[in-house]
SEFI-492312 format. One record per residue (C-alpha): residue in one letter; chain; x, y, z. Coordinates in steps of 0.02 Angstrom, whole numbers, plus 50000, padded with zeros to 5 digits. Layout:
<r marse="a" vofi="A" u="X" v="Y" w="Z"/>
...
This chain:
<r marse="x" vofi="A" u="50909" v="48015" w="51138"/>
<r marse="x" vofi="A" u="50760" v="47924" w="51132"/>
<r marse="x" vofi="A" u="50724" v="47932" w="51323"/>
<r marse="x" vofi="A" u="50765" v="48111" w="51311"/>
<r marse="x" vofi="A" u="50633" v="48152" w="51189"/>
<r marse="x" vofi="A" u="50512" v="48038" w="51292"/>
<r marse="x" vofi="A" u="50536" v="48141" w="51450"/>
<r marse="x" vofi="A" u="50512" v="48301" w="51341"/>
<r marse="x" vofi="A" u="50347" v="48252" w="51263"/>
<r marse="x" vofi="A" u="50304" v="48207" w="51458"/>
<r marse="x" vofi="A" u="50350" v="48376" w="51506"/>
<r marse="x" vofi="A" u="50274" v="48461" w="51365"/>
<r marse="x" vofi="A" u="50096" v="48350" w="51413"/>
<r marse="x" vofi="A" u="50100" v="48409" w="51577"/>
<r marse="x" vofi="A" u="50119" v="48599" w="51542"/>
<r marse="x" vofi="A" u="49984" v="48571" w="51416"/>
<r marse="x" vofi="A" u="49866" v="48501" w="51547"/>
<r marse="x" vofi="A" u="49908" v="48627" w="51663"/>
<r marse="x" vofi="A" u="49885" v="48758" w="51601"/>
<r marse="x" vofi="A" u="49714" v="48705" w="51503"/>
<r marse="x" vofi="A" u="49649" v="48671" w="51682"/>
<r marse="x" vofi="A" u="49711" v="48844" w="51758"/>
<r marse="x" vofi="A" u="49609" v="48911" w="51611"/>
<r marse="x" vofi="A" u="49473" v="48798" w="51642"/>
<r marse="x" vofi="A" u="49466" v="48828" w="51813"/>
<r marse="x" vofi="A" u="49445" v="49001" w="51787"/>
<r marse="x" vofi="A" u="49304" v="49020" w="51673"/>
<r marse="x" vofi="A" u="49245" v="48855" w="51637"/>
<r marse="x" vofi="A" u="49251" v="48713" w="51487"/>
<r marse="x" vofi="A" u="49174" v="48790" w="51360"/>
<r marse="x" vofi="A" u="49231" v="48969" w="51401"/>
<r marse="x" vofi="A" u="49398" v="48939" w="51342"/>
<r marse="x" vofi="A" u="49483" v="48906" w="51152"/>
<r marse="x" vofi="A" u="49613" v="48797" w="51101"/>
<r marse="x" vofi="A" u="49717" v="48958" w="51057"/>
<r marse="x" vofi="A" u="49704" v="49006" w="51216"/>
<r marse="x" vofi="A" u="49775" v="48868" w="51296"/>
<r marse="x" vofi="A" u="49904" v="48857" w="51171"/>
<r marse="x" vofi="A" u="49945" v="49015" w="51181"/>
<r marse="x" vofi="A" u="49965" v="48989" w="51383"/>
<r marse="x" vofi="A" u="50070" v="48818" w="51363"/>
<r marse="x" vofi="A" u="50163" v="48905" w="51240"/>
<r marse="x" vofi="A" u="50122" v="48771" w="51104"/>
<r marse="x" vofi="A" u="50071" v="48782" w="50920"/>
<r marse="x" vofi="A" u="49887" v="48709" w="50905"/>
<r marse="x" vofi="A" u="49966" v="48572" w="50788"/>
<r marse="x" vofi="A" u="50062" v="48507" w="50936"/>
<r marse="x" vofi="A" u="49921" v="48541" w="51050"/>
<r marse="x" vofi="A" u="49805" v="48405" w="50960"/>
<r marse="x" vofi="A" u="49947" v="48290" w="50949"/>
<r marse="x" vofi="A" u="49951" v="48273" w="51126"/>
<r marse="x" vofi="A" u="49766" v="48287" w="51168"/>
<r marse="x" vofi="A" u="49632" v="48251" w="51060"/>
<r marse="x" vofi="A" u="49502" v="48366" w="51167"/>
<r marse="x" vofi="A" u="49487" v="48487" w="51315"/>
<r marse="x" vofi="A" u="49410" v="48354" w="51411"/>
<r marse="x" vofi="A" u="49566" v="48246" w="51397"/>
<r marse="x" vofi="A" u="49682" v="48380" w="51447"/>
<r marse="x" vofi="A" u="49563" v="48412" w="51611"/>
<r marse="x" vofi="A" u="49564" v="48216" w="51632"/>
<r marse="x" vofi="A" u="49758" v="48218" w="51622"/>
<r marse="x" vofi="A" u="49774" v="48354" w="51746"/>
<r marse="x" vofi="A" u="49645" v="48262" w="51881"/>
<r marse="x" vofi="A" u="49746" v="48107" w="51857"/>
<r marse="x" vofi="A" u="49896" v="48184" w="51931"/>
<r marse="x" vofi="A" u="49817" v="48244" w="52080"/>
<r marse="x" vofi="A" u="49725" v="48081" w="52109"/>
<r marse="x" vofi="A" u="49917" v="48009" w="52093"/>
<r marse="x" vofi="A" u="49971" v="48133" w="52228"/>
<r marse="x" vofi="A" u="49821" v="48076" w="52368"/>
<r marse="x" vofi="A" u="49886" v="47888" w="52324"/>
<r marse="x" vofi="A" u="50053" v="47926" w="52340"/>
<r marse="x" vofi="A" u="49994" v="47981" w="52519"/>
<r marse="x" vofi="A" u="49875" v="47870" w="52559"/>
<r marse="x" vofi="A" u="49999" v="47717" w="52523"/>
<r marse="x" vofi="A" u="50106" v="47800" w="52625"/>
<r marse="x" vofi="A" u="49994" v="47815" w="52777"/>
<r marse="x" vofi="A" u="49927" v="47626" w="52727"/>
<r marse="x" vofi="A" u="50126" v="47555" w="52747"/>
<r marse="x" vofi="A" u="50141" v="47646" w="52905"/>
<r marse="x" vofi="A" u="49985" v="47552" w="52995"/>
<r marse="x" vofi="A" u="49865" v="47694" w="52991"/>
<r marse="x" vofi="A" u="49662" v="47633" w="53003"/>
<r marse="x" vofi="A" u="49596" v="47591" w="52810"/>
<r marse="x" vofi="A" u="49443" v="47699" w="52865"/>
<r marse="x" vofi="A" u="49553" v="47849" w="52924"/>
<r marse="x" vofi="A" u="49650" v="47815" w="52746"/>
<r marse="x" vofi="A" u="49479" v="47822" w="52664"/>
<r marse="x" vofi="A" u="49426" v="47988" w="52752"/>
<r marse="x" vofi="A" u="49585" v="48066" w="52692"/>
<r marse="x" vofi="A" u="49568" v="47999" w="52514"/>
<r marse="x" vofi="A" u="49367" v="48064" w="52524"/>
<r marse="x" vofi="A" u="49404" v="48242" w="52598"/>
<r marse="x" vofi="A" u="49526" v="48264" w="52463"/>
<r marse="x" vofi="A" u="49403" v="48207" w="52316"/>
<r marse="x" vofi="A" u="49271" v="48321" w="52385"/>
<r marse="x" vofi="A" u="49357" v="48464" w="52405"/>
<r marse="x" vofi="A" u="49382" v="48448" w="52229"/>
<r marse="x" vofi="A" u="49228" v="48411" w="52187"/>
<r marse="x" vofi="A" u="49150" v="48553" w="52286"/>
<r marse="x" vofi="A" u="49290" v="48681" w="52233"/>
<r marse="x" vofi="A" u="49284" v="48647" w="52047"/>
<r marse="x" vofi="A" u="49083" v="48596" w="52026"/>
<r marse="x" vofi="A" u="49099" v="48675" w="51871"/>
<r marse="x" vofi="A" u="49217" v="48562" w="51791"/>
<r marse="x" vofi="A" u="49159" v="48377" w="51892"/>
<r marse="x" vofi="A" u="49016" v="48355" w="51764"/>
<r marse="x" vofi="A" u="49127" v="48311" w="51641"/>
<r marse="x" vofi="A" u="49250" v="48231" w="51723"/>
<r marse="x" vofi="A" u="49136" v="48104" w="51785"/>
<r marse="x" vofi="A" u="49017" v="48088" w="51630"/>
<r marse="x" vofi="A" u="49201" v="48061" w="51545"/>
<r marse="x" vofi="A" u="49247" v="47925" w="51676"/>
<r marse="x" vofi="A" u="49052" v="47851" w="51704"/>
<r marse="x" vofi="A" u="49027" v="47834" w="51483"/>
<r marse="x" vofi="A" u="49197" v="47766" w="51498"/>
<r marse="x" vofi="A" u="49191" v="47605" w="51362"/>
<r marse="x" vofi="A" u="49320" v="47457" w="51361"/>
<r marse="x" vofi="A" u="49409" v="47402" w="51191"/>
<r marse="x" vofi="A" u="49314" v="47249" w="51130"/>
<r marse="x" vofi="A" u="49396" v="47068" w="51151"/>
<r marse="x" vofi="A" u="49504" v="47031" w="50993"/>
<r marse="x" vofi="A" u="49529" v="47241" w="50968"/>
<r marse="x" vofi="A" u="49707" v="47251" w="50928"/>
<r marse="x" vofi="A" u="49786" v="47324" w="51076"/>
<r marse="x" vofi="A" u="49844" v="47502" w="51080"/>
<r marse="x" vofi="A" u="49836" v="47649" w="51205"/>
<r marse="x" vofi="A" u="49720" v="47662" w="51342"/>
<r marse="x" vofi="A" u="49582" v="47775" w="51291"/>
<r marse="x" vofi="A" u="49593" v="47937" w="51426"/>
<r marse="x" vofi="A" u="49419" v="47896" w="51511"/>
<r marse="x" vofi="A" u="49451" v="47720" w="51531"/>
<r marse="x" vofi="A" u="49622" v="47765" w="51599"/>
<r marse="x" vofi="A" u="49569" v="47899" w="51719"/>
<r marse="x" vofi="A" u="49442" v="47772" w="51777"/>
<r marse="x" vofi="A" u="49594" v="47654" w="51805"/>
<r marse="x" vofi="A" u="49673" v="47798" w="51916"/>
<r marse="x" vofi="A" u="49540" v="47824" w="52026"/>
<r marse="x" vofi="A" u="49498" v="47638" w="52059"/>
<r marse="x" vofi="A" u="49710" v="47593" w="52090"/>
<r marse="x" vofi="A" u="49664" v="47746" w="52224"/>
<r marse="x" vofi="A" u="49526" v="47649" w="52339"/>
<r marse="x" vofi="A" u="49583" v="47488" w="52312"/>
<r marse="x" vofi="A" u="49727" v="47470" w="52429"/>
<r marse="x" vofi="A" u="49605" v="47546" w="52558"/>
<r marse="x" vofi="A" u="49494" v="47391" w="52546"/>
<r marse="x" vofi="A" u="49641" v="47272" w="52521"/>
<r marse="x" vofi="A" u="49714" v="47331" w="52706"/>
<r marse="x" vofi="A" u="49521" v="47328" w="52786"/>
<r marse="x" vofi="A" u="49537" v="47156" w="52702"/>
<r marse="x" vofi="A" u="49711" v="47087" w="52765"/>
<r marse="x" vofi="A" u="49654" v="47166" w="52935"/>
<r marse="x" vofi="A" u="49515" v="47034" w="52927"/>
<r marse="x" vofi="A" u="49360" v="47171" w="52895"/>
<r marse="x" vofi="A" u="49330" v="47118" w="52744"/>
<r marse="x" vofi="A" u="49286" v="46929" w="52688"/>
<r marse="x" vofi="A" u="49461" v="46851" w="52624"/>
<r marse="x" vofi="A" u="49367" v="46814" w="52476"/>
<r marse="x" vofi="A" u="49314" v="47002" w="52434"/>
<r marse="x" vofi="A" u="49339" v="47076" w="52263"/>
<r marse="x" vofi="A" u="49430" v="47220" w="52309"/>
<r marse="x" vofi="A" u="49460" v="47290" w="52136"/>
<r marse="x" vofi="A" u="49270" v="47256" w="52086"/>
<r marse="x" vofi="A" u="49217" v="47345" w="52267"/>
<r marse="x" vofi="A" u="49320" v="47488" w="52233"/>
<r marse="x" vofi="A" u="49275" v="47506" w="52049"/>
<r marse="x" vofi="A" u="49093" v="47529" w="52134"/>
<r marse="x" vofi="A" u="49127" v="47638" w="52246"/>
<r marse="x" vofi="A" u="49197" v="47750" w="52125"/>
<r marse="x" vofi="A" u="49057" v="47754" w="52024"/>
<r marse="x" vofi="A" u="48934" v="47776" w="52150"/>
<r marse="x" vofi="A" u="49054" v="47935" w="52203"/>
<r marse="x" vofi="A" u="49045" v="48008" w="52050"/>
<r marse="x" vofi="A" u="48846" v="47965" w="52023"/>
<r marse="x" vofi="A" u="48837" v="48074" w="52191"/>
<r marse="x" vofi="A" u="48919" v="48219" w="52130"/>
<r marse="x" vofi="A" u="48841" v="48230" w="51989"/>
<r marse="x" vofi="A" u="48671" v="48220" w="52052"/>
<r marse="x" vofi="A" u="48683" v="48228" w="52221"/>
<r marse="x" vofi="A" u="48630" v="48434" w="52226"/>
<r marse="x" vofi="A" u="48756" v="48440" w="52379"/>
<r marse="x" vofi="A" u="48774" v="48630" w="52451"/>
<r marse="x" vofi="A" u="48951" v="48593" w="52516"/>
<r marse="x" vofi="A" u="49080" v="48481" w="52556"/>
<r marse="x" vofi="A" u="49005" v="48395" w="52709"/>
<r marse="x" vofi="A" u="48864" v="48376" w="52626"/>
<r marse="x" vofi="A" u="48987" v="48255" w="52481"/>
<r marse="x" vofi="A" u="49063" v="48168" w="52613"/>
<r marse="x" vofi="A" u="48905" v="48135" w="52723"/>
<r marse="x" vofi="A" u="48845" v="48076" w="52560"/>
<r marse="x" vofi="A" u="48989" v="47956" w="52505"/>
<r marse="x" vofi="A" u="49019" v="47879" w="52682"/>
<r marse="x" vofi="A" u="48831" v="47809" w="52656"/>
<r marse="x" vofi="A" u="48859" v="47724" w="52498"/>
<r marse="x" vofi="A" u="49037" v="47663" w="52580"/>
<r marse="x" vofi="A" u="48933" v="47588" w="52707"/>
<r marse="x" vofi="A" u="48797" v="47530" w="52594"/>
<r marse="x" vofi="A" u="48903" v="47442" w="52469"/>
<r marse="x" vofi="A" u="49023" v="47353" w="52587"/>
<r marse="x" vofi="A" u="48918" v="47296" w="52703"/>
<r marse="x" vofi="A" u="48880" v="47123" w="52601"/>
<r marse="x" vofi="A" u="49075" v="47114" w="52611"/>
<r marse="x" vofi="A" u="49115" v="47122" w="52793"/>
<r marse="x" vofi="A" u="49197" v="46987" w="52875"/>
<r marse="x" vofi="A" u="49047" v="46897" w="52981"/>
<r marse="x" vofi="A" u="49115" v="46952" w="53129"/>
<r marse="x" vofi="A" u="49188" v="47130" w="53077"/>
<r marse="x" vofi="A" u="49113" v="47285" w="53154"/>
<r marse="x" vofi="A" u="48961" v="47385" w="53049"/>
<r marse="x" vofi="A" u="49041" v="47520" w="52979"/>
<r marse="x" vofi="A" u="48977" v="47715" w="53031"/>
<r marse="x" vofi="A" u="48811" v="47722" w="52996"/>
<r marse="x" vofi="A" u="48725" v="47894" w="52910"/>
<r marse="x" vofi="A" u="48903" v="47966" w="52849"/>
<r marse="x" vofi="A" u="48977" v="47960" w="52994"/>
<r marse="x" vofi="A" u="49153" v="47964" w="52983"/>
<r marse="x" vofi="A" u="49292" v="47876" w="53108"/>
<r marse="x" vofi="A" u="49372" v="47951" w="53243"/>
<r marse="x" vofi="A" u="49562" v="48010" w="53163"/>
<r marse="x" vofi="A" u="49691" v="47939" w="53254"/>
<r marse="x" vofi="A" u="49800" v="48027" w="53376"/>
<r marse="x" vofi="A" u="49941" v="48016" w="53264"/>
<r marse="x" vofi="A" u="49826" v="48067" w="53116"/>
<r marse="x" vofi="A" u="49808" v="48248" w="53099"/>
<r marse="x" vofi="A" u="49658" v="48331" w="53016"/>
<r marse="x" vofi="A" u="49680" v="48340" w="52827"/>
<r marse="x" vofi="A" u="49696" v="48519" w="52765"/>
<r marse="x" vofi="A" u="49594" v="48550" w="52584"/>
<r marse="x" vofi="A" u="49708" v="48490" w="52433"/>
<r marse="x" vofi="A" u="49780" v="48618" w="52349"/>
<r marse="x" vofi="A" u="49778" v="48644" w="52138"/>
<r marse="x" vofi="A" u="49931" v="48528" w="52092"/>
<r marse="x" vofi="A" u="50091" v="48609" w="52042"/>
C-alpha cells in the first residue's frame, strides 16, 4: 500500500508540473493563477501547495524531467563510444533550444538554479530544496561528458569533473540570462566559448585545443544531426 500511494503522489506531481508549465508556456509566469493550474491538473489548491510550494518549483520540476530525458540519451550515446564533444553538442543543442524557445520562462529558471543556497553544516538533514536539486540535475547531465573526455586521456587524470561541470553550468545559465542572444546559434556559439575557456586549464598537456570561437566538432558519421527537443510528455 505504501508503495502504491508513493507512485500516486509521483503521478499526481508530475501532472501538476505539467500542466503548470503548458500554462506557463503559454502566457508566461506571472500570467497564470494557482486556480488555474489546479483547475488544469485537476487538483484542489490544498493539494496543489502540498506538492509545490511555488510556481517556480513546479516549472523547476518539469525542466528536471527533460534534463533527465537528454541524460538518459547522452549516457546512452557515451556507453556506445560516441566523441564526449559530439555528446556535449547534443546535450548543448538541446539546452538551447530550450532556452531560445521558452526565453520567457529561463530567467527564472536560472536565477532559481544560480541563487541556489546549500543547507548549512550541522542543518538537520531533510529534503533537497528544488533549486539546489535542479542544480544537482543539470550538473549529473555534463559530468559524464567530462568524465569520458577524461578516461579518453583529454582531460588531466586529476580533473575535477564534478567541480568543471558545476562551472560550466553556471556559466550556461549566466549566458542566457545575459547574453542578449537573437537565436539559438547565437546560445551555442556562445556556450562552446566558455566550454573552451573553462577547460582549457584542464586539458591533458598533450590533448588537442578544443574549437576555438564556438566552433563546434564535426558529428560523426554514425551521429546524426539532433532534431530540436520537443516539450516532454
Amino acid at each position: 500500500m505504501k508503495v502504491d500511494r508513493q507512485e500516486q503522489d509521483e503521478a499526481r506531481r508530475t501532472r501538476i508540473a505539467r500542466a503548470a508549465f503548458e500554462l506557463f508556456a503559454r502566457t508566461g509566469l506571472d500570467s497564470v493563477s494557482a486556480q488555474d493550474i489546479a483547475r488544469a491538473a485537476f487538483v484542489s489548491r490544498t493539494n496543489l501547495y502540498r506538492y509545490f510550494p511555488s510556481k517556480t518549483h513546479m516549472l523547476l520540476a518539469h525542466f528536471e524531467r527533460t534534463v533527465g530525458e537528454t541524460r538518459a540519451e547522452a549516457l546512452r550515446r557515451l556507453s556506445s563510444g560516441a566523441n564526449p564533444q559530439v555528446v556535449w553538442q547534443l546535450v548543448t543543442t538541446r539546452m538551447a533550444d530550450l532556452g531560445v524557445r521558452y526565453r520567457h520562462l529561463a530567467g527564472a529558471v536560472g536565477q532559481a538554479v544560480l541563487g541556489r543556497s546549500r543547507p548549512a553544516e550541522g542543518t538537520p538533514s531533510g529534503p533537497v530544496p528544488q533549486e539546489l536539486q535542479t542544480a544537482q540535475t543539470l550538473v549529473s547531465l555534463v559530468e559524464p561528458v567530462l568524465s569520458a573526455m577524461r578516461q579518453q586521456g583529454k582531460l588531466r587524470p586529476d580533473a575535477d569533473t564534478r567541480f568543471l561541470a558545476a562551472l560550466l553550468v553556471d556559466a550556461c545559465l549566466m549566458s542566457l540570462l545575459h547574453g542578449g542572444h537573437r537565436n539559438q546559434r547565437e546560445v551555442l556559439g556562445d556556450w562552446q566559448d566558455r566550454f573552451s575557456l573553462l577547460m582549457h586549464g584542464a586539458l591533458a598537456p598533450n590533448a588537442p585545443a578544443l574549437p576555438p570561437d564556438g566552433q563546434r566538432p564535426p558529428a560523426s558519421s554514425d551521429e546524426p544531426p539532433t532534431p530540436p527537443l520537443s516539450e516532454s510528455r
